[in-house]
VOLO-686584 format. One line per field, with one value per residue: x, y, z of N, C-alpha, C, O in turn; residue number from 1; residue in three letters. Coordinates in steps of 0.1 Angstrom, whole numbers, always signed. Layout:
residues N
n_xx: X | ...
n_yy: Y | ...
n_zz: Z | ...
ca_xx: X | ...
ca_yy: Y | ...
ca_zz: Z | ...
c_xx: X | ...
c_yy: Y | ...
c_zz: Z | ...
o_xx: X | ...
o_yy: Y | ...
o_zz: Z | ...
nr: NUM | ...
rest: Ala | ...
END
This chain:
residues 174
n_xx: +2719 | +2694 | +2659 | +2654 | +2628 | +2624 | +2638 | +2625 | +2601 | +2609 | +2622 | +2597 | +2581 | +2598 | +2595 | +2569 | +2569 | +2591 | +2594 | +2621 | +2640 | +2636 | +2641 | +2668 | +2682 | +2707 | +2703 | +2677 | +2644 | +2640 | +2621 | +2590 | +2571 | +2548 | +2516 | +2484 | +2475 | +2493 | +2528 | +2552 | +2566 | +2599 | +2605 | +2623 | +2630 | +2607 | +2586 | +2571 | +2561 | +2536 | +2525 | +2504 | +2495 | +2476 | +2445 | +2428 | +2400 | +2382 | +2405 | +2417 | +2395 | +2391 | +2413 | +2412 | +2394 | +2404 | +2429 | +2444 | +2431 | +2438 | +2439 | +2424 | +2434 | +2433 | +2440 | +2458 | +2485 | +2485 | +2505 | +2509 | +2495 | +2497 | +2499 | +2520 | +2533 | +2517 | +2512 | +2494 | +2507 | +2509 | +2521 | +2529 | +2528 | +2551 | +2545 | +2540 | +2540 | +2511 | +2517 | +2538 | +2545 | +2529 | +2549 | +2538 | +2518 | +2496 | +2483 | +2481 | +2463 | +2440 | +2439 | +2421 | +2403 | +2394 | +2389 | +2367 | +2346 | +2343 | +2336 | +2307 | +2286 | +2277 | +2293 | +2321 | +2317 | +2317 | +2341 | +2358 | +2365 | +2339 | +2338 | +2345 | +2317 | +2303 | +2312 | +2290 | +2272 | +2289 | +2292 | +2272 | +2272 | +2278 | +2301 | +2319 | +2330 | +2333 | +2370 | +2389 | +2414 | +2443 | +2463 | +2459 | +2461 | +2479 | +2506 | +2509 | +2532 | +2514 | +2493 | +2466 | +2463 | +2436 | +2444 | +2435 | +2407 | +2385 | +2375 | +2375 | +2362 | +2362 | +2346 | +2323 | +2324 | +2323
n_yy: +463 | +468 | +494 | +505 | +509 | +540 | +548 | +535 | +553 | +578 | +575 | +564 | +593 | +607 | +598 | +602 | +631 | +632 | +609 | +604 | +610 | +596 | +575 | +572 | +570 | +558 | +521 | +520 | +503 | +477 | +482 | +463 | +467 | +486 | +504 | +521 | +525 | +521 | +516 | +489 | +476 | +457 | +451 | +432 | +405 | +389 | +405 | +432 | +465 | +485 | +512 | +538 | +557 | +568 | +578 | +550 | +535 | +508 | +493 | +502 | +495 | +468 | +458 | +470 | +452 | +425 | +431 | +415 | +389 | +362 | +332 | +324 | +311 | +321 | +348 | +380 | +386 | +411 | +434 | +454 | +491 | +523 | +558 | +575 | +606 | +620 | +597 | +563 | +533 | +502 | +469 | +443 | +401 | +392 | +380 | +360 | +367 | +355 | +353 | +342 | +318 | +302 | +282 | +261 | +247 | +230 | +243 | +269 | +267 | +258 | +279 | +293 | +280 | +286 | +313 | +314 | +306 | +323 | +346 | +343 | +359 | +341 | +323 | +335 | +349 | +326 | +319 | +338 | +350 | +353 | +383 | +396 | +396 | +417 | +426 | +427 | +452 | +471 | +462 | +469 | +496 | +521 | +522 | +501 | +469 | +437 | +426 | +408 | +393 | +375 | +398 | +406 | +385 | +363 | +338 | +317 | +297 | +265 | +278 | +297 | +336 | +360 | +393 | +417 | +425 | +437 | +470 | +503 | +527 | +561 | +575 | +556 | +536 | +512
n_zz: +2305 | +2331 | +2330 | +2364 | +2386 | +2385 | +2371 | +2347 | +2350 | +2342 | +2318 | +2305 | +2308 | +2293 | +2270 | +2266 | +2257 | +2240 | +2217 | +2199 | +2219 | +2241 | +2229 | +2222 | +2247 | +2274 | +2282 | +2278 | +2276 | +2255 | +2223 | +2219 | +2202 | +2183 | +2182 | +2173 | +2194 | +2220 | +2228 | +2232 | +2257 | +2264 | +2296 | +2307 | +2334 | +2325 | +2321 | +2300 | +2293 | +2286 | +2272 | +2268 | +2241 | +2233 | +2244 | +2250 | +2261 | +2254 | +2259 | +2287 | +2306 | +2298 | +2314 | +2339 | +2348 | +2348 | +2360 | +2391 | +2392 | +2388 | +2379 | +2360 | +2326 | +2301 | +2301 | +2307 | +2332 | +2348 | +2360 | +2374 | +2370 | +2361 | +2359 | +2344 | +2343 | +2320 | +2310 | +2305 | +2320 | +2320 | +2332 | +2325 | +2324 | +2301 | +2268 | +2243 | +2209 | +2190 | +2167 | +2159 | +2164 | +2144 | +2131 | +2148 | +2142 | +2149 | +2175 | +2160 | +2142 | +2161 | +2174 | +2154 | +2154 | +2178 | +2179 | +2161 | +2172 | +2194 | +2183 | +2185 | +2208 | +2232 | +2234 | +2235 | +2261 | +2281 | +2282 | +2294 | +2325 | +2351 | +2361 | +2335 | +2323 | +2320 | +2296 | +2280 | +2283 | +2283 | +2248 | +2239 | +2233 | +2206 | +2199 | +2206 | +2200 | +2199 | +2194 | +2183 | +2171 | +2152 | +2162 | +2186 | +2204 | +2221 | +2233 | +2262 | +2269 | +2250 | +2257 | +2253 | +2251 | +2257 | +2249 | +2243 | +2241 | +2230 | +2213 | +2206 | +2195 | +2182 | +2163 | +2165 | +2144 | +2123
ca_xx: +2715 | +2681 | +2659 | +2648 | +2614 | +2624 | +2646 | +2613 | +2594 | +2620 | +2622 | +2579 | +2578 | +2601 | +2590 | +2558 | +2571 | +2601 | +2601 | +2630 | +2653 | +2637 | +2646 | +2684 | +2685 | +2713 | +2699 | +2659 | +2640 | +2641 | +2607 | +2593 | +2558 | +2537 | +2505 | +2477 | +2474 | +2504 | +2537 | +2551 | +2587 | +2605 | +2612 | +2633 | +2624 | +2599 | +2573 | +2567 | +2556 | +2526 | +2531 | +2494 | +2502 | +2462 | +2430 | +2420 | +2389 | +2384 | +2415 | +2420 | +2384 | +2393 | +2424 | +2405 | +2385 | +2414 | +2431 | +2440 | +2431 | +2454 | +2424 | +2420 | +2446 | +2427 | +2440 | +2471 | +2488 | +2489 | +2515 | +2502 | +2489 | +2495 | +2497 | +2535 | +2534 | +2509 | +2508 | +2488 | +2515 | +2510 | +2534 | +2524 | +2536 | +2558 | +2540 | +2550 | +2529 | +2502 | +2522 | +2554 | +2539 | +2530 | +2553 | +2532 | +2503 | +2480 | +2482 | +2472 | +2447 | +2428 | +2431 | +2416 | +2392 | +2383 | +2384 | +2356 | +2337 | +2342 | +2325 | +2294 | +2292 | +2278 | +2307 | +2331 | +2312 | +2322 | +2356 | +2360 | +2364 | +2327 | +2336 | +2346 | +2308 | +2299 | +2315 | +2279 | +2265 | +2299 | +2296 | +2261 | +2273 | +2280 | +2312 | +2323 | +2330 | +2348 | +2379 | +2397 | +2423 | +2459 | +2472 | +2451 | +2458 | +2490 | +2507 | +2514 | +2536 | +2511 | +2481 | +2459 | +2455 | +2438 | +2455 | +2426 | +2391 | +2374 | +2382 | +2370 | +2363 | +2358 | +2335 | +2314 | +2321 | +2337
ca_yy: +470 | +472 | +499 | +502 | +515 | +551 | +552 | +534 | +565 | +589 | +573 | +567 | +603 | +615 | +591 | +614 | +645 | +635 | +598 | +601 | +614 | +584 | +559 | +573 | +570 | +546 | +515 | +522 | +490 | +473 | +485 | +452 | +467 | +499 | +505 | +537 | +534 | +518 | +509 | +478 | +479 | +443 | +460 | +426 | +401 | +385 | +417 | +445 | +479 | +487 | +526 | +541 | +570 | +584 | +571 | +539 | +530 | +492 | +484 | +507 | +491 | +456 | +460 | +473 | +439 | +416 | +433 | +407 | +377 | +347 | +319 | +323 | +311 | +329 | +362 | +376 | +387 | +425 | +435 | +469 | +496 | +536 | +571 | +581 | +619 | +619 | +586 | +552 | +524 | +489 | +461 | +429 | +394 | +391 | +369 | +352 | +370 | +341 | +352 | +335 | +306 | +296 | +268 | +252 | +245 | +226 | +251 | +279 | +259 | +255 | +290 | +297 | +272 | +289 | +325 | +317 | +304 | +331 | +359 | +344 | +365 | +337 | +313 | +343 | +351 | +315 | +315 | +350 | +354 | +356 | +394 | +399 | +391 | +432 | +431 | +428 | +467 | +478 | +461 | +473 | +511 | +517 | +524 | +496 | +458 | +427 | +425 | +396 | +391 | +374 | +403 | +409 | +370 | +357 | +324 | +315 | +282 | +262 | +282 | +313 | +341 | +372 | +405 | +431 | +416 | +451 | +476 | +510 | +537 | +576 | +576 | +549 | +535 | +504
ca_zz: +2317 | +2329 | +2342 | +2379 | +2385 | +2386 | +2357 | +2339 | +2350 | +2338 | +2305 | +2298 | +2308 | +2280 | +2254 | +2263 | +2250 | +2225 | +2217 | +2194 | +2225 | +2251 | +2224 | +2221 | +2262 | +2277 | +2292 | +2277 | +2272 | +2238 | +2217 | +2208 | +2191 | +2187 | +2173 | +2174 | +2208 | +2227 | +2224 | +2243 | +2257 | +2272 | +2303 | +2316 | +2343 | +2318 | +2319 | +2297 | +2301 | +2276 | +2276 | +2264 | +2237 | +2227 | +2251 | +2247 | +2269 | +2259 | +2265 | +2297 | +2309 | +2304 | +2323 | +2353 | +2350 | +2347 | +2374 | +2402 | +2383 | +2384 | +2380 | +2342 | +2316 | +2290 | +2304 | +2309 | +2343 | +2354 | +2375 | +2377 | +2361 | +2368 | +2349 | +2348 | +2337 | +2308 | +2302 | +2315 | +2314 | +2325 | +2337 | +2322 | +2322 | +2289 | +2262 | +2228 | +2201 | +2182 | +2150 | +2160 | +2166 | +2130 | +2130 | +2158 | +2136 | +2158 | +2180 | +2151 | +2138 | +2177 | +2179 | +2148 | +2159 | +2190 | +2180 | +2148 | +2183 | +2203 | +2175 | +2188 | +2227 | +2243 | +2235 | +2243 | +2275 | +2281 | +2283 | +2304 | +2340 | +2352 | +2364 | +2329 | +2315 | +2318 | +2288 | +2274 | +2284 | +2269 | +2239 | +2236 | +2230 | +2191 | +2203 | +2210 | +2199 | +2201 | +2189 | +2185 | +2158 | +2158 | +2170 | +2202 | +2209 | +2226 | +2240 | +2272 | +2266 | +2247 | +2266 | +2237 | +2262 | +2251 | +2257 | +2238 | +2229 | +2234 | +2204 | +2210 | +2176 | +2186 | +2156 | +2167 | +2132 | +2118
c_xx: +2700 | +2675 | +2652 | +2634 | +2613 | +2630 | +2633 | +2605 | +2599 | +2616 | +2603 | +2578 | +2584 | +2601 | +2578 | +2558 | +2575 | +2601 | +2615 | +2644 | +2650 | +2643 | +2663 | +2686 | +2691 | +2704 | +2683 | +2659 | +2640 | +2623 | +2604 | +2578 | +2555 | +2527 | +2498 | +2479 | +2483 | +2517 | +2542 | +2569 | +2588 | +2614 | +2626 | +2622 | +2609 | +2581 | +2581 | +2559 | +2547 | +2524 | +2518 | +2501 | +2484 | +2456 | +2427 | +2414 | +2384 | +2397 | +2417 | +2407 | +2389 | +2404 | +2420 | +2397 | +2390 | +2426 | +2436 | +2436 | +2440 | +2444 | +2424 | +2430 | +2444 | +2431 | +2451 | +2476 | +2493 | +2493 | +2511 | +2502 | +2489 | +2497 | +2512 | +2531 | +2521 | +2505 | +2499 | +2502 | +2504 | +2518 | +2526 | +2533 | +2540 | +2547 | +2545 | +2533 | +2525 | +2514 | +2533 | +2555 | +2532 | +2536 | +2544 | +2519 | +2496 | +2474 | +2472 | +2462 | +2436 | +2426 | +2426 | +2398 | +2378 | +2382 | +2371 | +2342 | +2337 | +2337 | +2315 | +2293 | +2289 | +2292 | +2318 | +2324 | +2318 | +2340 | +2367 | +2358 | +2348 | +2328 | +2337 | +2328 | +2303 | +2304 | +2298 | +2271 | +2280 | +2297 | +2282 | +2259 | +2280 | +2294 | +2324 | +2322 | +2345 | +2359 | +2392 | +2399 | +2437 | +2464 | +2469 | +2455 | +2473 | +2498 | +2518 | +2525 | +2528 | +2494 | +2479 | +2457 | +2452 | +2437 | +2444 | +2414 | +2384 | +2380 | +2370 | +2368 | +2359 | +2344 | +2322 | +2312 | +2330 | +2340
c_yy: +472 | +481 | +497 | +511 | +530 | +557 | +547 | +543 | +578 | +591 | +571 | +581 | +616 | +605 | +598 | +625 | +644 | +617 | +596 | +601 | +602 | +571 | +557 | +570 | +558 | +535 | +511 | +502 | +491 | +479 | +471 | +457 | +481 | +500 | +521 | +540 | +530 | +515 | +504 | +477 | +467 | +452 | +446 | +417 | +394 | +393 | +427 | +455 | +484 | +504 | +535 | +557 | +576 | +572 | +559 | +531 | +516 | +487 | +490 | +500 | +474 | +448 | +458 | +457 | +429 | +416 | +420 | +390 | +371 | +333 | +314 | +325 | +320 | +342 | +364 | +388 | +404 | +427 | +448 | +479 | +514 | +547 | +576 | +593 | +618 | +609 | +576 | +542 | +514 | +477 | +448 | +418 | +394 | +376 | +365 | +358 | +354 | +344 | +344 | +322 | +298 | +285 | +259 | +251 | +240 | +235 | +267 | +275 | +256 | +269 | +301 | +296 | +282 | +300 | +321 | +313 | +317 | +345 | +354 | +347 | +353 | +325 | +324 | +345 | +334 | +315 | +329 | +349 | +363 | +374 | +403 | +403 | +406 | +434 | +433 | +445 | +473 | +474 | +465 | +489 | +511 | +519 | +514 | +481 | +447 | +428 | +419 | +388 | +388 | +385 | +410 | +393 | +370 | +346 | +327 | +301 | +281 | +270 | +299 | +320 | +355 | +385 | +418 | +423 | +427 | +460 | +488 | +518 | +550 | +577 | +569 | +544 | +524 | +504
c_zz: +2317 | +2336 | +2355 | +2375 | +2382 | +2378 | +2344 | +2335 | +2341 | +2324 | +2300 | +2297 | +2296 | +2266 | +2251 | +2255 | +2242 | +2225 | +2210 | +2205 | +2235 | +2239 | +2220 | +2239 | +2263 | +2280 | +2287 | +2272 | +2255 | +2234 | +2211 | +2200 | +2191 | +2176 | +2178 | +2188 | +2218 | +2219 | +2236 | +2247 | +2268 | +2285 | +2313 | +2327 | +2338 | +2318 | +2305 | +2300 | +2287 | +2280 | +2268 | +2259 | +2236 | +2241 | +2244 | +2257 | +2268 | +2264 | +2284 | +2306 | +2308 | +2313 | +2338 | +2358 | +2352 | +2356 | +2390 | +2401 | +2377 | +2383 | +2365 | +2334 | +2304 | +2288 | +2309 | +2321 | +2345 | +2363 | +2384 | +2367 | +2369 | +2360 | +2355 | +2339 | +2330 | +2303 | +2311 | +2308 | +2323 | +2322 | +2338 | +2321 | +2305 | +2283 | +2249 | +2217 | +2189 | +2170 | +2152 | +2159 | +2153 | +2127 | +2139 | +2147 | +2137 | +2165 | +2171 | +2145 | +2148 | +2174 | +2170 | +2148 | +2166 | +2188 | +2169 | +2159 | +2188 | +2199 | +2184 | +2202 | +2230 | +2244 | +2241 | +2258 | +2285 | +2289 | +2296 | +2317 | +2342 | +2357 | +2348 | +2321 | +2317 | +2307 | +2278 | +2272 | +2275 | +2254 | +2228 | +2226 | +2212 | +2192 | +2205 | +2204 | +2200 | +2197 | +2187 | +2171 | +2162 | +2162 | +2183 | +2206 | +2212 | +2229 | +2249 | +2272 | +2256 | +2251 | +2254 | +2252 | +2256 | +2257 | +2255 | +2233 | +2229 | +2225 | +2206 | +2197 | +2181 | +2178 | +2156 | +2154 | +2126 | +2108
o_xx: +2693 | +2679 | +2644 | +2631 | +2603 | +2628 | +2632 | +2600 | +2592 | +2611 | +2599 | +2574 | +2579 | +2606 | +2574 | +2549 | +2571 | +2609 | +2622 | +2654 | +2660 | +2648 | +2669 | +2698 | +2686 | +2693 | +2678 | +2667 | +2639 | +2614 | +2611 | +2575 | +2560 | +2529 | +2504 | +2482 | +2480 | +2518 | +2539 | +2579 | +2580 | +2625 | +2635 | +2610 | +2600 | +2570 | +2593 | +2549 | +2554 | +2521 | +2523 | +2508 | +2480 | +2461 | +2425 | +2419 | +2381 | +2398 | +2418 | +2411 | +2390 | +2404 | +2423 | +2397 | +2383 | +2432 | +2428 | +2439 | +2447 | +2447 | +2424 | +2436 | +2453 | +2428 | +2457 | +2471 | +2504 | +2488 | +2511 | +2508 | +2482 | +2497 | +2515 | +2527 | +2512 | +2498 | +2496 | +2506 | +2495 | +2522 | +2519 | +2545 | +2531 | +2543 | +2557 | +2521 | +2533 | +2519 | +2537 | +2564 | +2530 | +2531 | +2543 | +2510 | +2487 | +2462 | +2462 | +2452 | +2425 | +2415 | +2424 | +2388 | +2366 | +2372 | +2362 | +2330 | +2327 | +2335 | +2314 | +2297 | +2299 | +2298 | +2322 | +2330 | +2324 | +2346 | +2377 | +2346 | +2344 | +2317 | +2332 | +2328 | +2292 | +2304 | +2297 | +2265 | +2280 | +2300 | +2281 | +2251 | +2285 | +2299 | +2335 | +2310 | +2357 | +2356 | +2403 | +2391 | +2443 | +2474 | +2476 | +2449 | +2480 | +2489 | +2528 | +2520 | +2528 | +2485 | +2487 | +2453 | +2461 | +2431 | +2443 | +2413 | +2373 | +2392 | +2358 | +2374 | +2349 | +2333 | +2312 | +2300 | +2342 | +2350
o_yy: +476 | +482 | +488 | +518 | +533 | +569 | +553 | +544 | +586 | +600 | +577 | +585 | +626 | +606 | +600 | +628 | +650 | +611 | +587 | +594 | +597 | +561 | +547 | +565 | +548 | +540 | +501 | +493 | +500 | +480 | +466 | +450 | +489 | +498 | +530 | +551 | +537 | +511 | +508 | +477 | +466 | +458 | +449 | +419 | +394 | +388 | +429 | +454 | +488 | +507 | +540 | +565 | +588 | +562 | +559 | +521 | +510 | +478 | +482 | +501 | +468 | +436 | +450 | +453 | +421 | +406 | +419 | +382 | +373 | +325 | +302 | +335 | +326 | +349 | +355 | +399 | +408 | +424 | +451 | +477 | +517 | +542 | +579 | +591 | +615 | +609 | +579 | +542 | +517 | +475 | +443 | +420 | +395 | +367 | +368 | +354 | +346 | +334 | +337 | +315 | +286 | +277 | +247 | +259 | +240 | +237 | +273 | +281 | +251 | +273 | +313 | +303 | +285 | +304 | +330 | +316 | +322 | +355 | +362 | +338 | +348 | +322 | +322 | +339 | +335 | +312 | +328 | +347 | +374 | +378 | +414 | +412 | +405 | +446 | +441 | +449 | +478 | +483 | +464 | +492 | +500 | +517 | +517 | +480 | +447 | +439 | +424 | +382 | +394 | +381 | +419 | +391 | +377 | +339 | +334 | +295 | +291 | +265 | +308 | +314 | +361 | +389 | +428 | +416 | +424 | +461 | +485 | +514 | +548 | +578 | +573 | +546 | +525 | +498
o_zz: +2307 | +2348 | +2356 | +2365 | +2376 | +2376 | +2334 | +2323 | +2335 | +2318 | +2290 | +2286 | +2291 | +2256 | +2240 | +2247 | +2232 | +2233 | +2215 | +2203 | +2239 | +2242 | +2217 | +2240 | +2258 | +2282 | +2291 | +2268 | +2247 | +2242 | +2202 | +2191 | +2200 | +2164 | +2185 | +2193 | +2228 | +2207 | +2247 | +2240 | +2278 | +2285 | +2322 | +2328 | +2347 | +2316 | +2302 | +2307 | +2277 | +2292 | +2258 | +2265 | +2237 | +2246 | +2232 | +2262 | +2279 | +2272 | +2292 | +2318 | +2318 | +2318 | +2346 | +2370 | +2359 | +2360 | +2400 | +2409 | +2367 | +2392 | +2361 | +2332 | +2299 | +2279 | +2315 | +2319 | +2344 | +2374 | +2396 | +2356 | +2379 | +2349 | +2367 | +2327 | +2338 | +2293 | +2322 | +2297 | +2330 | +2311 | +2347 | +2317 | +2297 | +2290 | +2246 | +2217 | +2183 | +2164 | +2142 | +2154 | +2155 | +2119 | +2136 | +2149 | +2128 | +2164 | +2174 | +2143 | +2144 | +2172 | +2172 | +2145 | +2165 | +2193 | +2170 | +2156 | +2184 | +2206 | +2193 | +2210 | +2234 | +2255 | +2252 | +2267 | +2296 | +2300 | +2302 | +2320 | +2336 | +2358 | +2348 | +2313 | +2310 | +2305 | +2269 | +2262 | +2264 | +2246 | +2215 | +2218 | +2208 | +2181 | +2204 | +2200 | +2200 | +2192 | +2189 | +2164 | +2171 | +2169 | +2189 | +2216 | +2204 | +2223 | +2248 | +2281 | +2249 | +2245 | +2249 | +2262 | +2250 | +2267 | +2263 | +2222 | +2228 | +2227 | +2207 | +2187 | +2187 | +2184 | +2150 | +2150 | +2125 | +2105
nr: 1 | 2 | 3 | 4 | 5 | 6 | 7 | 8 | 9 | 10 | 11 | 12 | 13 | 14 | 15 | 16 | 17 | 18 | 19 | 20 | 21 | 22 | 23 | 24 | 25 | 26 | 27 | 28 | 29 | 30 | 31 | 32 | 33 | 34 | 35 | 36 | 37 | 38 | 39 | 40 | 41 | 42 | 43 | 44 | 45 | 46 | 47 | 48 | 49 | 50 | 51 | 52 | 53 | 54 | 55 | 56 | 57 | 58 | 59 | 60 | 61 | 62 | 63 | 64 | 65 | 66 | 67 | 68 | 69 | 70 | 71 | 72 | 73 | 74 | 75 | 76 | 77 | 78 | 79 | 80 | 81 | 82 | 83 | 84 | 85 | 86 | 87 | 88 | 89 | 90 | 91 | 92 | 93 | 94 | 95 | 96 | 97 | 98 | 99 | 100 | 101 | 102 | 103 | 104 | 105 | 106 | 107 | 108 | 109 | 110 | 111 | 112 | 113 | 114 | 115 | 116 | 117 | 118 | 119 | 120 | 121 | 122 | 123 | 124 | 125 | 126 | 127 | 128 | 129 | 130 | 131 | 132 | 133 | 134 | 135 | 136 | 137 | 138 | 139 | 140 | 141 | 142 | 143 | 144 | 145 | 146 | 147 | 148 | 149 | 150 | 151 | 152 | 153 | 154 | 155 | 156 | 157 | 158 | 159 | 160 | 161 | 162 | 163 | 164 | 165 | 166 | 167 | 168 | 169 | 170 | 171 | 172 | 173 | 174
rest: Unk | Unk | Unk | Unk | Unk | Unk | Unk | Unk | Unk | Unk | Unk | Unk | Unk | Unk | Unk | Unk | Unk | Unk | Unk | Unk | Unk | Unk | Unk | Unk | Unk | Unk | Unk | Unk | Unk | Unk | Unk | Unk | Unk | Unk | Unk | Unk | Unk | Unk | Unk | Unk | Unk | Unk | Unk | Unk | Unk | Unk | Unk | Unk | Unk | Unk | Unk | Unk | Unk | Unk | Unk | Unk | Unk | Unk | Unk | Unk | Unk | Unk | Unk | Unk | Unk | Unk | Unk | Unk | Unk | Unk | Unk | Unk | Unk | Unk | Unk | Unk | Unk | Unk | Unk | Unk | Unk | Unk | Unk | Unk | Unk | Unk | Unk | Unk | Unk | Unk | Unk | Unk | Unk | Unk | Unk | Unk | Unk | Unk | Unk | Unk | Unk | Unk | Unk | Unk | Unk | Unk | Unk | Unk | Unk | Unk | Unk | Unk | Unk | Unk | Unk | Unk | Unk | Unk | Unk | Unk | Unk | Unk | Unk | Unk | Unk | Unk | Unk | Unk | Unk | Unk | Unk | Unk | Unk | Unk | Unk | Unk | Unk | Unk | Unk | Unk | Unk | Unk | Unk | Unk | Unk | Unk | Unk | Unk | Unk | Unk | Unk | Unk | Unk | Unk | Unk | Unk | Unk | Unk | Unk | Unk | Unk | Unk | Unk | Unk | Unk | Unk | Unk | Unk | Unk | Unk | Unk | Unk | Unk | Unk
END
């Protein structure tokens, strides 16, 4: 069973307060990840719902940028994006994490290729939706840098798309 938009709401809103009691809930989406600052739930219909648990300003900022953008394979498809109770979720197309993909090993070997390219900005500037290229004054702030590691990286089919290149630190400290 999967849920509808309102039973989605229901359940992000009490994974807010008690996750233990949204992850007993009939019906809830499968958890397929979570880290410091999301966790990512297969809501069905080949999306998930990326469910923001602390602030996270690069990623919530490159979002805003990526927005609307179906042009660029590099990037991956926001269905939308809104603040259920306390939380920010967003409703992305479903992707196949780079790690899985290890048996393909041409494929892991280009996209080791292309990320050891893409440390240097202007090769990444490159490859980004020219609305993206503001990532430059953000990455300016000590606050802030690239961050692009197999587990920011995805595949579309046979297509690298990346999901987090912007890594934010409170401390301003790597």
């Amino acid at each position: 069973m999967q849920m509808n938009r309102d039973q989605l709401q229901v359940f992000v809103r009490t994974f807010a307060v008690n996750e233990d009691a949204a992850m007993g809930m009939p019906g809830r989406p499968d958890l397929l990840g979570s880290g410091y600052f999301a966790s990512v739930f297969d809501i069905g219909y080949g999306r998930v719902l990326k469910v923001i648990k602390d602030e996270d300003p690069g990623y919530e900022w490159f979002v805003t940028q990526i927005e609307g953008i179906t042009d660029n394979p590099f990037l991956p498809r926001v269905f939308y994006s809104e603040t259920w109770g306390d939380r920010r979720v967003y409703c992305l197309e479903k992707l196949t994490p780079l790690k899985a993909c290890n048996n393909r090993c041409e494929m892991y070997d280009t996209w080791r290729n292309v990320r050891d390219a893409m440390m240097s900005e202007n090769s990444f500037m490159t490859i980004l939706h020219p609305k993206l290229r503001q990532i430059r004054s953000i990455l300016s702030s000590s606050k802030y840098r690239i961050d692009l590691h197999d587990e920011n990286m995805m595949v579309r089919g046979d297509q690298i798309v990346i999901t987090d290149p912007v890594s934010f630190t409170k401390t301003g400290s790597y």
